[in-house]
Every structure is written in C-alpha cells, then in structure tokens.
GUBA-562165 format. One record per residue: x, y, z of N, C-alpha, C in turn. Coordinates in Angstrom, 2 decimals, decimal comma. Example, Ala and Ser with C-alpha at 12.3 -4.5 7.8 and 13.67 -1.06 7.14 Angstrom:
BEGIN
REC  nc1  nc2  nc3  cac1  cac2  cac3  cc1  cc2  cc3
REC  13,19  -5,69  7,80  12,30  -4,50  7,80  13,20  -3,30  7,80 $
REC  12,85  -2,25  7,08  13,67  -1,06  7,14  12,90  0,03  7,87 $
This chain:
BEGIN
REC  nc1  nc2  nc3  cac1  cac2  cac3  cc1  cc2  cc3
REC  103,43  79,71  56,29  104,00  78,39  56,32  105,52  78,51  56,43 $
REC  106,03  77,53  57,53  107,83  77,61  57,44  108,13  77,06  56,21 $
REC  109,35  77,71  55,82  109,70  76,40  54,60  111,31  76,45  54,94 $
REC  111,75  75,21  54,27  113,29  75,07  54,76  113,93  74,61  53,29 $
REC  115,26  75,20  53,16  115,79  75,12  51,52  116,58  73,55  52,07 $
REC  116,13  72,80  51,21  116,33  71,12  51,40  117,72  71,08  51,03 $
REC  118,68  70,16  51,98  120,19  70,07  51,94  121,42  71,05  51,98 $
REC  120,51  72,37  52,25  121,28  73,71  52,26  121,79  73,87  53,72 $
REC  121,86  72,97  54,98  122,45  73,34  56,05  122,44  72,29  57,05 $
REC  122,62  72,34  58,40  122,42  71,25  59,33  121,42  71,71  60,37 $
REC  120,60  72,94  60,26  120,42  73,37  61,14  118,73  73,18  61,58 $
REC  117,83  72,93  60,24  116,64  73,61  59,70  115,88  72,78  60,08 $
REC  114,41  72,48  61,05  113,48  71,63  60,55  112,58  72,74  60,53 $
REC  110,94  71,40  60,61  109,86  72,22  60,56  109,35  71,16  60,68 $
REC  108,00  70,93  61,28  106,80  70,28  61,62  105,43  70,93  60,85 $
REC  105,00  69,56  60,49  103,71  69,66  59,97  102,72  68,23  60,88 $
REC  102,31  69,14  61,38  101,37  68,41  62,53  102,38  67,79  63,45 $
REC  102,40  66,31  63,76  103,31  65,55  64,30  104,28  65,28  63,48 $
REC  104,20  65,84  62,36  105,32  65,39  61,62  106,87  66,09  61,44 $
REC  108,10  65,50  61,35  109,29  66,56  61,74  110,11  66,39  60,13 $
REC  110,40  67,51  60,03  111,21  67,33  58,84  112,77  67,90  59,33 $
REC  113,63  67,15  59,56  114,84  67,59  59,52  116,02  67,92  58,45 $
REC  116,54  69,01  58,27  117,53  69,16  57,41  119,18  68,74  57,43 $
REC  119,37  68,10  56,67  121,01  67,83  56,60  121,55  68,17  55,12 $
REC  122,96  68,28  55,12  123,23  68,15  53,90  123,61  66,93  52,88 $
REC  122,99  66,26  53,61  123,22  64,73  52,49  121,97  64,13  52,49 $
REC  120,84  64,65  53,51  119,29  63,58  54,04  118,87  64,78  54,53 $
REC  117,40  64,17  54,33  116,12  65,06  54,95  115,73  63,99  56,04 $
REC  115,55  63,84  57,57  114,84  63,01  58,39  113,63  63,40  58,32 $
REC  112,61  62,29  58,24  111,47  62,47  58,17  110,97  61,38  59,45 $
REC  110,22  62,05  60,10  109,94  61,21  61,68  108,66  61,63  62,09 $
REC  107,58  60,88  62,78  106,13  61,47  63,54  105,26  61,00  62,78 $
REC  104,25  61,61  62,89  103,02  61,35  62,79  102,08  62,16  61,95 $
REC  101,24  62,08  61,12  100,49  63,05  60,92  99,15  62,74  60,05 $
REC  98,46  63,02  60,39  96,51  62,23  60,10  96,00  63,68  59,10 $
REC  95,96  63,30  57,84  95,77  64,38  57,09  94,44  63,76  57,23 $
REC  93,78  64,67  57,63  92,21  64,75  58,01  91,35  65,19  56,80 $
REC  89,79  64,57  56,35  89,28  65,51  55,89  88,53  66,56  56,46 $
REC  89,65  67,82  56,59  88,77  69,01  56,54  89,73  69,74  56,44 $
REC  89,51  71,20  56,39  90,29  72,39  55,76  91,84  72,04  56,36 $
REC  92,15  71,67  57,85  92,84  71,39  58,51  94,19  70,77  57,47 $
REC  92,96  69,26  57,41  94,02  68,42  56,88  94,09  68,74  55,22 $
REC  93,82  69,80  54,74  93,82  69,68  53,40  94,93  70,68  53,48 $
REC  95,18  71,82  54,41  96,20  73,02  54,89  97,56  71,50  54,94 $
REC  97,44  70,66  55,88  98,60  69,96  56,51  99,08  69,17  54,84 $
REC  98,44  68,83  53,90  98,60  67,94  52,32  99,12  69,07  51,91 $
REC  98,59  70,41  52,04  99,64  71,37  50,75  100,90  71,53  51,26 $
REC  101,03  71,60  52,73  102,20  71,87  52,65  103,30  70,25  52,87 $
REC  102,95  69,87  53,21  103,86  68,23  52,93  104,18  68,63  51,36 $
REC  103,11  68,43  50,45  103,30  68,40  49,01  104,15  69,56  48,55 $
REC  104,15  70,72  49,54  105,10  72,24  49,05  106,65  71,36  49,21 $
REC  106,82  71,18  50,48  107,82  70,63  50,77  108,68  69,62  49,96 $
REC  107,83  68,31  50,00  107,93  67,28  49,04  108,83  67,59  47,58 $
REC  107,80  68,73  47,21  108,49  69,16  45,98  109,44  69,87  45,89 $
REC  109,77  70,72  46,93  111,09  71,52  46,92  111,97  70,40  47,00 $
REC  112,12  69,85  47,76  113,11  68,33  47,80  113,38  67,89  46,78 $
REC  112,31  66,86  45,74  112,50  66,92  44,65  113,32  67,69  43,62 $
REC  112,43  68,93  43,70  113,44  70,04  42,63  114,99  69,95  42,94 $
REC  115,01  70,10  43,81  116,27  70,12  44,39  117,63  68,95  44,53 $
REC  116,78  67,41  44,50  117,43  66,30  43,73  117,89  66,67  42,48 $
REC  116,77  67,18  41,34  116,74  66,98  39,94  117,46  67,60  39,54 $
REC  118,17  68,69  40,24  118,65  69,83  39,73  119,84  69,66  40,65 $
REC  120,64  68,65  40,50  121,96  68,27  41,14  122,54  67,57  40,48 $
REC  122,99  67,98  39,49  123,69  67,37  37,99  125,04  66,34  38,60 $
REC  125,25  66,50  40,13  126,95  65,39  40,66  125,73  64,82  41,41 $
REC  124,86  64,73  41,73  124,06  63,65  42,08  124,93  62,17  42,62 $
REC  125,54  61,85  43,46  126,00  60,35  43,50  124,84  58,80  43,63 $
REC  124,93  58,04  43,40  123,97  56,72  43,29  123,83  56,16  44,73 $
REC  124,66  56,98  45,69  123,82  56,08  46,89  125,21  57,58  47,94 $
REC  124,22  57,61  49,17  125,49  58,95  50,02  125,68  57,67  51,25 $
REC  126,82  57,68  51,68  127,25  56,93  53,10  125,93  56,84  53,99 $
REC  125,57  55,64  55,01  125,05  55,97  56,05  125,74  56,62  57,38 $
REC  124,54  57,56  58,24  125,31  58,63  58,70  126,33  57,80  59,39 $
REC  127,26  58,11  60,38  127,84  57,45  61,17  127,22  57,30  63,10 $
REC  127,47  56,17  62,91  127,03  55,89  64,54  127,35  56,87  65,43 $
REC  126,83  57,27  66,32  127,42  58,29  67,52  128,59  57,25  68,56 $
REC  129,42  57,83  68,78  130,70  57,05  69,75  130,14  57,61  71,42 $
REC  130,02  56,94  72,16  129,80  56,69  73,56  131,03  57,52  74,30 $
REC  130,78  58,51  75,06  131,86  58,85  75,95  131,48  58,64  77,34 $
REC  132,81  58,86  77,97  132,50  58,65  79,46  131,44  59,87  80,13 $
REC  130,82  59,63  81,22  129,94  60,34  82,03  131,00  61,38  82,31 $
REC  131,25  62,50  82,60  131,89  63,06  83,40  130,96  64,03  84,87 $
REC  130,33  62,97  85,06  129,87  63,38  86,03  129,64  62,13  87,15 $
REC  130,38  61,08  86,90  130,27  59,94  87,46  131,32  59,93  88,17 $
C-alpha cells in the first residue's frame, strides 16, 4: 500500500480506487470516486482509506499550534497565452 506522511510536503498523492488523495501543507484534497464494494476488493480499498484517514488525524492531534481555521488557497491569476 502507498502511504503519504499528511501535510509533510506539496508533492505526494495516492489513489485508492477512483479516489485521489492530494498532499499539501495546510490541506489534504480529497477528489473521485470510490464504491467500497462487498468483497475482499472493497474491504482491501476501507483499510486503506481508514489507514490513511487515521494518519491524518494523528497528525491533526498531535499539532499542539494547531490554528482554528488556515486561509483559503488562493485563486490562480490568468496569464497571457504566449503563444497567441
């Protein structure tokens, strides 16, 4: 299983099924899809959401400067084509 250390970089995802987990250092994006099925499949795709899940967690709890709310990201700024 990939695993990614939650808020430790800009660089990191990982997918579980359709599902994308992106890493930042202020947010985790969480985006897609994913049909935890019953069968071994989808019970493989629940442990690791839940591995994940909880590293995140731990990793809140154990951030003693914790702030009550982080900026939203900032909009992307539009540049010219340079190919126009």
């Amino acid at each position: 299983m990939k695993t990614m250390a939650p808020f430790a970089n800009e660089a990191e995802s990982m997918q579980i099924g359709g599902l994308t987990l992106e890493n930042r250092t202020d947010r985790i994006a969480v985006y897609g899809n994913l049909d935890l099925t019953r069968d071994k499949d989808g019970l493989r795709n629940a442990r690791t959401l839940k591995a994940v899940l909880d590293r995140i967690v731990t990793t809140l709890e154990g951030d003693k400067a914790l702030p009550d709310k982080v900026a939203p990201p900032k909009k992307p700024r539009q540049v010219k084509n340079p190919f126009r």
